[in-house]
ZADO-1210 file (C-alpha; in nm, 4 decimals, padded with zeros to 6 digits):
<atoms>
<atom x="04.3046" y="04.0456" z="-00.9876" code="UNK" pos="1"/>
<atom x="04.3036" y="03.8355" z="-00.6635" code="UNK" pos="2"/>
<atom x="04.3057" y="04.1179" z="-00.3957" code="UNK" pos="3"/>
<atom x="03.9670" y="04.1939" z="-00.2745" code="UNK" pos="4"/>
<atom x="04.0157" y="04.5420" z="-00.1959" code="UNK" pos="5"/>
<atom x="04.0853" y="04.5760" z="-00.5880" code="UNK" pos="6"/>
<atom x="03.7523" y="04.3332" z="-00.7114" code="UNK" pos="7"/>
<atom x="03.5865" y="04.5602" z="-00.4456" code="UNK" pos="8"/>
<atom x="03.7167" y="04.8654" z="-00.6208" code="UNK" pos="9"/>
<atom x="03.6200" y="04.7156" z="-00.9761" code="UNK" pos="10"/>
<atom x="03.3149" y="04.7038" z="-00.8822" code="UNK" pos="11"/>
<atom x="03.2372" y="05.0278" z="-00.7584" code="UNK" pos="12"/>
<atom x="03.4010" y="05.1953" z="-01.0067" code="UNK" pos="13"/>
<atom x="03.1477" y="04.9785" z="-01.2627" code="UNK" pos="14"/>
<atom x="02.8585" y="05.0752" z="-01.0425" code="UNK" pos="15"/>
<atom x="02.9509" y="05.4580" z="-01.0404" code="UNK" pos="16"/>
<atom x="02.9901" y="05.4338" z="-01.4463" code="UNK" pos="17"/>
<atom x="02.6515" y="05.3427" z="-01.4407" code="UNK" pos="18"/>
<atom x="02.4741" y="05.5685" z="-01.2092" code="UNK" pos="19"/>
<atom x="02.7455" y="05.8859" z="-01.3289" code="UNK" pos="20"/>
<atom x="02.8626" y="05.8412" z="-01.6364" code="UNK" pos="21"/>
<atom x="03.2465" y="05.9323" z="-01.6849" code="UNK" pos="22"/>
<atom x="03.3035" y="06.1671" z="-01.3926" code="UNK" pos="23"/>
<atom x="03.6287" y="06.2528" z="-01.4375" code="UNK" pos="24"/>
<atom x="03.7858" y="06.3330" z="-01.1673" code="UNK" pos="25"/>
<atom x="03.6569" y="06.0236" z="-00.9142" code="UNK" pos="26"/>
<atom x="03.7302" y="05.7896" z="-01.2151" code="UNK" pos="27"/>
<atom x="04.0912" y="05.8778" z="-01.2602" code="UNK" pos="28"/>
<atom x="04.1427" y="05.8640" z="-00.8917" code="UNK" pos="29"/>
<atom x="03.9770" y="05.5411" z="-00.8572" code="UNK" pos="30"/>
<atom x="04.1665" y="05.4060" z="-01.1515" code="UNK" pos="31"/>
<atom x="04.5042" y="05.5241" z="-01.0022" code="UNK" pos="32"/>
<atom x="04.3947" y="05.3573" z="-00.6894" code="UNK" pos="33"/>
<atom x="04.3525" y="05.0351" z="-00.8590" code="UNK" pos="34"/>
<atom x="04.6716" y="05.0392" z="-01.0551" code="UNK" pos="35"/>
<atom x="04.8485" y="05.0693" z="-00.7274" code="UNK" pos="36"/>
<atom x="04.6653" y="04.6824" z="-00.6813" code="UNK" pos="37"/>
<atom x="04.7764" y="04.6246" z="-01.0021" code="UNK" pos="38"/>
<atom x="05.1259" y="04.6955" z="-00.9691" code="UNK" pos="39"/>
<atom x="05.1577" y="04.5157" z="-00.5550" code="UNK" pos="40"/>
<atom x="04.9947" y="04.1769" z="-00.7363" code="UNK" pos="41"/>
<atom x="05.2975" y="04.2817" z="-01.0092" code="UNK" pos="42"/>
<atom x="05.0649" y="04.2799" z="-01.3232" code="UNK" pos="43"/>
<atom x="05.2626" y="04.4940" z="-01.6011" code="UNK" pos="44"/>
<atom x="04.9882" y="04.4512" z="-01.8253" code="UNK" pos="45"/>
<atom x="04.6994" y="04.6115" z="-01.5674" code="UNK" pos="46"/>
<atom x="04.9468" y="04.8639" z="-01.4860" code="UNK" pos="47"/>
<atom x="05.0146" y="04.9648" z="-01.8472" code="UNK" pos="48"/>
<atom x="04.6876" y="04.9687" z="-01.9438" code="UNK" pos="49"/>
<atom x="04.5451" y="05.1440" z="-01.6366" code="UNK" pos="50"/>
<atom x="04.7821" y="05.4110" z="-01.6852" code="UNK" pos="51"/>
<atom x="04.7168" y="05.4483" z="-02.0234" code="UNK" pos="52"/>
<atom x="04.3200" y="05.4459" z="-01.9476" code="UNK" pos="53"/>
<atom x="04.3461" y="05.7594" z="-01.6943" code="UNK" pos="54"/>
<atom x="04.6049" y="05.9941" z="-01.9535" code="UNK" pos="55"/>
<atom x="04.3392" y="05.9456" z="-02.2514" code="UNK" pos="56"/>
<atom x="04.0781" y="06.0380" z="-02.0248" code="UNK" pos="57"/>
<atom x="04.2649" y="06.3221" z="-01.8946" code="UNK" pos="58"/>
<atom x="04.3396" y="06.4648" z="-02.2151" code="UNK" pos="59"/>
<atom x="04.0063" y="06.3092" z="-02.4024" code="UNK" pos="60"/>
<atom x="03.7376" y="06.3882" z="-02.1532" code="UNK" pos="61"/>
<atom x="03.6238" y="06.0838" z="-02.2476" code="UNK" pos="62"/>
<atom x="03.7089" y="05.6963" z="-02.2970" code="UNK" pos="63"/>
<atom x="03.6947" y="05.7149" z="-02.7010" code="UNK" pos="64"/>
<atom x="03.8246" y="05.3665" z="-02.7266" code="UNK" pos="65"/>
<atom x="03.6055" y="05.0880" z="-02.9166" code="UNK" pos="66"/>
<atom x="03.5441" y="04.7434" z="-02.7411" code="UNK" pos="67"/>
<atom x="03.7479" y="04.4911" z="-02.9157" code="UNK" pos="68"/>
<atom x="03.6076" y="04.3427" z="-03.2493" code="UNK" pos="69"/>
<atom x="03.4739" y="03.9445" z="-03.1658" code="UNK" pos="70"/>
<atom x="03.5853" y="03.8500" z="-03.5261" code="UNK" pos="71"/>
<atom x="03.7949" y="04.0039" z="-03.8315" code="UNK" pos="72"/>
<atom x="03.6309" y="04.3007" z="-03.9690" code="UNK" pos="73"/>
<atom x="03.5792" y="04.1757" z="-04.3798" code="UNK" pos="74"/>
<atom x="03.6933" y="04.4779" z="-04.6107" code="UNK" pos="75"/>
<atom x="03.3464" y="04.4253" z="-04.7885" code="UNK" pos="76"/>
<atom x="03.1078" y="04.4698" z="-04.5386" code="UNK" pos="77"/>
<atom x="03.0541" y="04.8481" z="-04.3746" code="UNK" pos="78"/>
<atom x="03.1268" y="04.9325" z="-04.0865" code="UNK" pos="79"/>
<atom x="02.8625" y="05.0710" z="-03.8363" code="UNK" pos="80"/>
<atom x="02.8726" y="05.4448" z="-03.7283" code="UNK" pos="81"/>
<atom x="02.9384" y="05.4985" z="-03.3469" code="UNK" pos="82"/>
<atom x="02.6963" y="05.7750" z="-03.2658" code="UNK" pos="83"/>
<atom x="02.6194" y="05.6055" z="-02.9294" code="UNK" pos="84"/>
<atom x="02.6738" y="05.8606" z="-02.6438" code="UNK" pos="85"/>
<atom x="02.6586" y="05.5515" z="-02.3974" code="UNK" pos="86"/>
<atom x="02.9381" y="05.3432" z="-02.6231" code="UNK" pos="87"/>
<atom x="03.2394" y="05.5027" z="-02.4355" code="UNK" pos="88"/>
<atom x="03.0844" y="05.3814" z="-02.1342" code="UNK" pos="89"/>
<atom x="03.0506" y="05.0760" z="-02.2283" code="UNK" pos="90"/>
<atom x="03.3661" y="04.9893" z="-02.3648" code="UNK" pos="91"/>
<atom x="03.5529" y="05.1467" z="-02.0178" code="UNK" pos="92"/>
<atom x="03.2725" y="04.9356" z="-01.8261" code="UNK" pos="93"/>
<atom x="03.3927" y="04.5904" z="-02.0582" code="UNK" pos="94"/>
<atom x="03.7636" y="04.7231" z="-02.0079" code="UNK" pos="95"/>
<atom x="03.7754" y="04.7390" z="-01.6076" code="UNK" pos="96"/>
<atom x="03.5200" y="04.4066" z="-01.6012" code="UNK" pos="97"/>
<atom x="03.8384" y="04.2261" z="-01.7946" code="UNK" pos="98"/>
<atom x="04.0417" y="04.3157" z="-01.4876" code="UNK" pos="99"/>
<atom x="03.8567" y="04.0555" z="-01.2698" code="UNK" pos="100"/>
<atom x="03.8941" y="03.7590" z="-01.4067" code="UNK" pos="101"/>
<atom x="04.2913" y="03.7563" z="-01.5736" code="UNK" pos="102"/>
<atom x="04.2896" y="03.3411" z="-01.5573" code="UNK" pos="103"/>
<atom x="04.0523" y="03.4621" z="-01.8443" code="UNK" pos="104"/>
<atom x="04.2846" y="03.4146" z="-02.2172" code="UNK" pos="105"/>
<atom x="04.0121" y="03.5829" z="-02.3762" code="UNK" pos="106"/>
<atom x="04.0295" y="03.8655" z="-02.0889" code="UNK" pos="107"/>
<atom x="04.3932" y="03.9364" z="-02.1736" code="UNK" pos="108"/>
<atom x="04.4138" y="03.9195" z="-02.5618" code="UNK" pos="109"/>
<atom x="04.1554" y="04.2089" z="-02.5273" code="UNK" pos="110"/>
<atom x="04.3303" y="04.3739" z="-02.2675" code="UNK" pos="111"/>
<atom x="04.6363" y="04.3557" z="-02.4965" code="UNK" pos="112"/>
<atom x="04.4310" y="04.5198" z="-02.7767" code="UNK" pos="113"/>
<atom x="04.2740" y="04.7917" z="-02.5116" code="UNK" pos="114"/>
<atom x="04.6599" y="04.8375" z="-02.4677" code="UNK" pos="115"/>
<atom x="04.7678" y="04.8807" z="-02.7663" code="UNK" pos="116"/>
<atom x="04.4959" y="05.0687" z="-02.8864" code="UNK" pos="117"/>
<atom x="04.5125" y="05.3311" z="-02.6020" code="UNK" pos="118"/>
<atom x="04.8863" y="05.3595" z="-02.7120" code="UNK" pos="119"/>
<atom x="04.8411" y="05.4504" z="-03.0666" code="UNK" pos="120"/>
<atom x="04.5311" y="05.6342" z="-02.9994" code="UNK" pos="121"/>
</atoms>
């Protein structure tokens, strides 16, 4: 995103993930107040995505969405158990990071798959 109210915004909502966890109710306000960026700079895919991010919290209490897998996952090999309490952090932290840099074709690919995963979730 290019306005600097909304890479100011990012931020803070990265640095309150870290000192707070996934408070719930500043989270979804912040990440309602950055869609509204999102939709003035007329970025669908933000929008969508942001939206989609604050209704599985709502209803999850929690951001149960995996980062996006690097490579194909081979049917062989197993896959590893996410017991991690801090993973859901993580992932929202990697999600919202995406958001500042959308010259980024890696950034959007895994936006698309935070996307669609959120939608089928």
């Amino acid at each position: 995103m290019e306005n600097k109210k909304a890479i100011k915004l990012i931020e803070q909502i990265l640095e309150d993930l870290d000192k707070t966890g996934i408070n719930k109710s500043t989270l979804i306000e912040d990440l309602k107040k950055l869609r509204e960026y999102a939709l003035e700079e007329q970025i669908p895919l933000v929008v969508k995505v942001l939206r989609f991010t604050y209704e599985h919290i709502e209803e999850n209490d929690s951001f149960l969405i995996p980062i996006p897998d690097d490579e194909p996952v081979d049917e062989d090999s197993e896959l590893p158990e996410n017991t991690d309490a801090k993973e859901p952090i993580e992932s929202l932290k990697y999600m919202i990071s995406l958001m500042k840099s959308l010259t980024n074709k890696t950034n959007i690919s895994d936006l698309r798959e935070y996307r669609d995963a959120l939608n089928t979730y």
